[in-house]
C-alpha positions in Angstrom: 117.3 -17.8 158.5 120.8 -17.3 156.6 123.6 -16.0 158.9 125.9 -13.2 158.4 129.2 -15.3 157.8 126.7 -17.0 155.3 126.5 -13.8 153.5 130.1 -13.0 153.0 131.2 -14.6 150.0 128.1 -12.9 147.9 128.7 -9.6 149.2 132.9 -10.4 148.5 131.5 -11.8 144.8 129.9 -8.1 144.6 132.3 -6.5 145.4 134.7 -7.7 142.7 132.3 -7.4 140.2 131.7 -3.6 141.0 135.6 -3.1 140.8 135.7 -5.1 137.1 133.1 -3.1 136.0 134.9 0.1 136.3 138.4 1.3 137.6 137.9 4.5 140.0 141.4 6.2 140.2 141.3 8.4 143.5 143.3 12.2 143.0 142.8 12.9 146.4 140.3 15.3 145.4 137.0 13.0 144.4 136.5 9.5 142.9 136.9 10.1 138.9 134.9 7.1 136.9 138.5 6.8 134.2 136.5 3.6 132.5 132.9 2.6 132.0 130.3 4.8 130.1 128.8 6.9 132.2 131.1 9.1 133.7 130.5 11.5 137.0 132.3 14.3 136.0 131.8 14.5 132.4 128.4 15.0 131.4 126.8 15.5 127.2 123.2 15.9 126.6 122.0 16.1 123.2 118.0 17.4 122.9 118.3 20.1 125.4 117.2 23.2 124.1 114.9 22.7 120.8 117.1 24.7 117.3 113.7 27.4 117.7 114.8 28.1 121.0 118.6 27.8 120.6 118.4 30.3 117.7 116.5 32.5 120.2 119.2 32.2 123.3 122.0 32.9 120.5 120.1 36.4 119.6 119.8 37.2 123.7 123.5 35.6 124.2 124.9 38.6 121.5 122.7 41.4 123.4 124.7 40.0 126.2 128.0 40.6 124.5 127.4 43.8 123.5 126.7 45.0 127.0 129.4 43.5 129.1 132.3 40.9 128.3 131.1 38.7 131.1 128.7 38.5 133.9 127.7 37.1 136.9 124.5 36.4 138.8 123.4 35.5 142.5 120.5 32.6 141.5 118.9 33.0 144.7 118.4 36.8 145.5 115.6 39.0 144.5 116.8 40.7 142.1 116.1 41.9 138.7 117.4 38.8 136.0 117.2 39.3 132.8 115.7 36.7 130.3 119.3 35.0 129.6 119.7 34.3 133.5 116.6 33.0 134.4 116.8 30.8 131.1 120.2 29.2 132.8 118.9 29.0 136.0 116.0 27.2 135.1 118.6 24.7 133.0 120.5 24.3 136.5 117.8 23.1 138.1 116.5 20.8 135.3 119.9 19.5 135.4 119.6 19.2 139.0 121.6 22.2 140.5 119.5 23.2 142.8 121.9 24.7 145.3 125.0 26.1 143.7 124.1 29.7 144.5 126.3 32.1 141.5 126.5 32.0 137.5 129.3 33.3 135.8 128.1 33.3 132.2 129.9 34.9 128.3 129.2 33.8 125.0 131.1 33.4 121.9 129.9 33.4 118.4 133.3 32.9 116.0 135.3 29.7 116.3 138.7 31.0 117.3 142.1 28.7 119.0 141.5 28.7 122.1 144.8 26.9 124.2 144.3 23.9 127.3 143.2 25.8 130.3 140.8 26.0 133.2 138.5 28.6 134.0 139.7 30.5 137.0 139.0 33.3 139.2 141.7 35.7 137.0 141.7 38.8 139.7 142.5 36.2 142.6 145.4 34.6 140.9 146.8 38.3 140.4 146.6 39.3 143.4 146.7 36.4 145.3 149.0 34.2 143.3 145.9 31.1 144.0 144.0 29.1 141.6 140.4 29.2 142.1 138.1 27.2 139.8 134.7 26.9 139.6 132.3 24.1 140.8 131.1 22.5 137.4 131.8 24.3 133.8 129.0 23.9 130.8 129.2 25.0 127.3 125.9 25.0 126.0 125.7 24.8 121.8 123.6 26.9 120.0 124.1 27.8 116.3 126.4 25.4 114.6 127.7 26.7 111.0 131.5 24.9 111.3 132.3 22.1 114.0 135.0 23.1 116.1 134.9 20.3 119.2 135.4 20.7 122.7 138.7 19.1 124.0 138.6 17.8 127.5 142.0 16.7 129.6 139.9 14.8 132.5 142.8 13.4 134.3 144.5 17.0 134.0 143.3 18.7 136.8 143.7 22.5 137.6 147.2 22.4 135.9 149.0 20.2 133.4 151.2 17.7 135.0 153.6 15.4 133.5 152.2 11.8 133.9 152.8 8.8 132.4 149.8 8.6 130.1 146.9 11.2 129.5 143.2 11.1 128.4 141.6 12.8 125.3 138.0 13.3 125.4 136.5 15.6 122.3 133.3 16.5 121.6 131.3 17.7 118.8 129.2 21.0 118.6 126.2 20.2 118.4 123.1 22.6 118.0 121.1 22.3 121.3 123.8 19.8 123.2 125.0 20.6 126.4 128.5 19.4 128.0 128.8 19.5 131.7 132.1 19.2 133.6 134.4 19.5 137.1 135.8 22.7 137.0 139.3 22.3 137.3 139.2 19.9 134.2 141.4 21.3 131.4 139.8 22.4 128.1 140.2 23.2 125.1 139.3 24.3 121.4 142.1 23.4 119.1 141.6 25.6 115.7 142.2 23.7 113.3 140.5 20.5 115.4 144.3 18.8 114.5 146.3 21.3 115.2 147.6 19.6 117.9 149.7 17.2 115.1 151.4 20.4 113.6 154.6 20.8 114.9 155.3 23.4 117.5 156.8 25.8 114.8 154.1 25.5 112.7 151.5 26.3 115.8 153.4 29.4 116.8 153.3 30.9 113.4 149.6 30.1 113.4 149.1 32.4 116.5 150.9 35.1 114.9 149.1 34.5 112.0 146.0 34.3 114.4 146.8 37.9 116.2 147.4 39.7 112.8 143.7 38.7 111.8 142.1 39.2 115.4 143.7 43.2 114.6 142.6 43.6 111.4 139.3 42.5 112.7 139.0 45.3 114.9 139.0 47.6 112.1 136.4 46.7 110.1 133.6 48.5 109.3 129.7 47.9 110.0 128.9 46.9 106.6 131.7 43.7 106.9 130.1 43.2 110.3 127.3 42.5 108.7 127.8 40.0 106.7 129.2 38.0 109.2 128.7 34.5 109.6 127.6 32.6 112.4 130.3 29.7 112.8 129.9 28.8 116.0 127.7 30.3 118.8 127.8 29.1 122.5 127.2 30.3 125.9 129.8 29.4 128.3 128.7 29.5 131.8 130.1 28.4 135.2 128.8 27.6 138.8 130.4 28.6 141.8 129.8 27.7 145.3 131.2 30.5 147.4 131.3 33.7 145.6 131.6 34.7 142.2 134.9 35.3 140.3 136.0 39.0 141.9 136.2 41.2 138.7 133.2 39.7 137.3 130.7 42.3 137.5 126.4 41.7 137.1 124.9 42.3 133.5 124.3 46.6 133.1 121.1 46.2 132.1 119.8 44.5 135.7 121.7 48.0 137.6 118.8 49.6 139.6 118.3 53.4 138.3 116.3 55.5 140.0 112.9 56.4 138.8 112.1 59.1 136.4 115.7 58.6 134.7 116.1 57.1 131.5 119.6 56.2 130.1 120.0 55.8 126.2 122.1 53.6 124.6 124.5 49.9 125.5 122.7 49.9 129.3 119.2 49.6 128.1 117.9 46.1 127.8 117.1 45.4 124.1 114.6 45.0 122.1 114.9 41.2 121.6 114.7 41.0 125.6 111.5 42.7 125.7 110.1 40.6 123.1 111.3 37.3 125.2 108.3 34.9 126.2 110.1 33.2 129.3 108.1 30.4 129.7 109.1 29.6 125.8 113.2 29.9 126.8 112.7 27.5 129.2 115.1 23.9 128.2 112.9 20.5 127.2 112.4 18.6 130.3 115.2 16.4 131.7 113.1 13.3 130.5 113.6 13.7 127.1 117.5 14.5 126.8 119.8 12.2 125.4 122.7 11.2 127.1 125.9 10.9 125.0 128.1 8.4 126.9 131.6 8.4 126.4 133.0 5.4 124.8 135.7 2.6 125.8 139.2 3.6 124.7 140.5 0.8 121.9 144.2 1.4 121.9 145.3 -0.7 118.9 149.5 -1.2 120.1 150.2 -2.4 115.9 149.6 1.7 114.9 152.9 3.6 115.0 152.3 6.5 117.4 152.8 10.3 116.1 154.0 13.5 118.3 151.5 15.6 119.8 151.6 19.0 121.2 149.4 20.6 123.2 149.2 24.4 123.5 148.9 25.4 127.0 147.0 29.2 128.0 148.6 31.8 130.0 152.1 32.0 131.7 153.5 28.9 134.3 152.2 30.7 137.2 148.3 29.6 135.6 149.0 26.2 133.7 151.5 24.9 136.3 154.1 23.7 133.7 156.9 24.8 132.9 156.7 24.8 128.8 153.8 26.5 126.4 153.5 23.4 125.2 152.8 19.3 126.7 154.7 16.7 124.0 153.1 13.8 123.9 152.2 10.8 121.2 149.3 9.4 120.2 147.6 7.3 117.5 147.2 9.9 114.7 144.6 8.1 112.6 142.1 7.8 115.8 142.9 11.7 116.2 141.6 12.0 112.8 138.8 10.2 113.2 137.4 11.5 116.2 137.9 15.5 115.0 136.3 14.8 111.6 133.1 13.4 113.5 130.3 16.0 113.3 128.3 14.2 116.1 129.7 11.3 117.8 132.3 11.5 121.0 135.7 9.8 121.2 137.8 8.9 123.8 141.7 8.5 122.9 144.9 7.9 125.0 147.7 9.7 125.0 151.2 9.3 126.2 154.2 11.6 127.5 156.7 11.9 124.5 
């Protein structure tokens, strides 16, 4: 028999090799995996939805937008769900979600700037000046005419804070990919994808620039609408463990009206989710996703490092800094790189200016 004081050193020798193997930076919140490929709180599939099917949810994902802005859905109730919400609970579960009990869920099909944020419940901060954030955010990619990637901040948590050094993550849209992350991770969708190396005067003349066109937009008529192009469609959807964001109201069409009565017009379901085959929406199985893993960062210390400014969304009181803007420096050329890729994921460092 071998004795325990025999065992020791191996378990000691195990030990070690765990901790060379990755570094796990504790935020007093939850372990985050900062090195090593497969991370815990950043998750990319590739193969999850087939492009039959994604060109399918994009058609049910605009009937969405047409009724309501945003929506949200109890998972585990009895009542009505249309085609959309079934299709994301069914992805929850595949995914492994079993229990998380509400959906928040929008869609989006132009590729616009959107500034470094985290989703948050918007009517609680209003009224009660806190930051709520939702259990895991997923962006699910579904027509893919221009890549704008996903940004992700993962040791920026809930609001930007002025550390030492920073972490870029960015990820490509890809038809039928899904990207799964914590919450209170910050995000964003630089437009253009290196807009961050403009200079801050050159960004805020983009917005206005940016507003001017979003107005004009509003204007034009349904024959323009019709030509529009599909640049980049994707459903957005968050889980939440407690209760729903508060102004977040369910989809129209799934309000109970009483029998006999028909209503005409935006609150009927549509035609496309009539024609929906469910148990055709339904994700590939789990088996045969591919799992995009996030690479090793190479910092290369001979590359002069550049200014970088990140736009911040939304006044101090929601990105807990003082400034519109976070100045760091970074390697421009790896920047370049990792934005001009159309499938791959990059991870870069970044430091505070």
């Amino acid at each position: 028999m071998v004795s325990c004081l025999a065992l020791v050193p191996i378990i000691i020798l195990i030990r070690l090799g765990s901790v060379r193997s990755f570094l796990i930076e504790s935020d007093n919140r939850r372990n985050v995996i900062l090195f090593g490929h497969d991370r815990q709180d950043i998750q990319i599939f590739d193969n999850v939805f087939s492009p039959e099917k994604c060109k399918k949810l994009h058609q049910l994902a605009m009937d969405h937008s047409y009724r309501c802005e945003c929506s949200a859905v109890s998972r585990f109730n009895s009542g009505r769900k249309t085609p959309l919400e079934k299709c994301l609970h069914q992805l929850l579960e595949e995914l492994g979600d079993k229990t998380t009990p509400f959906i928040e869920y929008w869609a989006r099909d132009e590729y616009i700037n959107i500034d470094a944020h985290c989703d948050i419940d918007e009517r609680e901060l209003e009224d009660e000046g806190f930051l709520r954030y939702p259990h895991k955010s997923h962006i699910l990619y579904l027509e893919i005419s221009r890549n704008g990637p996903t940004f992700l901040f993962p040791n920026q948590r809930g609001a930007w804070s002025s550390q030492e050094s920073s972490e870029l993550i960015t990820i490509p849209a890809v038809q039928g990919r899904l990207l799964v992350f914590d919450g209170d991770i910050m995000h964003a969708v630089p437009k253009p994808p290196h807009r961050y190396l403009f200079k801050k005067e050159e960004q805020e003349l983009r917005d206005e620039e940016e507003e001017l066109e979003f107005e004009e937009q509003k204007y034009e008529d349904d024959e323009e609408e019709s030509d529009f192009e599909v640049e980049r469609s994707v459903i957005l959807f968050n889980t939440w463990s407690d209760r729903a964001p508060l102004d977040v109201l369910p989809d129209t069409s799934n309000t109970l009206i009483p029998a006999g009565i028909e209503i005409v017009g935006d609150f009927n379901v549509t035609e496309n989710e009539n024609d929906v085959d469910e148990k055709k929406l339904k994700c590939n199985p789990r088996i045969s996703w591919i799992q995009k893993l996030t690479p090793q960062v190479e910092d290369d210390n001979s590359e002069k490092r550049s200014p970088v400014a990140i736009s911040l969304m939304g006044k101090p009181s929601r990105r807990g800094f003082p400034d519109k803007y976070a100045n760091l420096v970074g390697y421009k050329d790896k920047i370049m790189t990792a934005v001009r890729s159309d499938q791959e994921v990059s991870r870069i460092s970044l430091w505070r200016k």
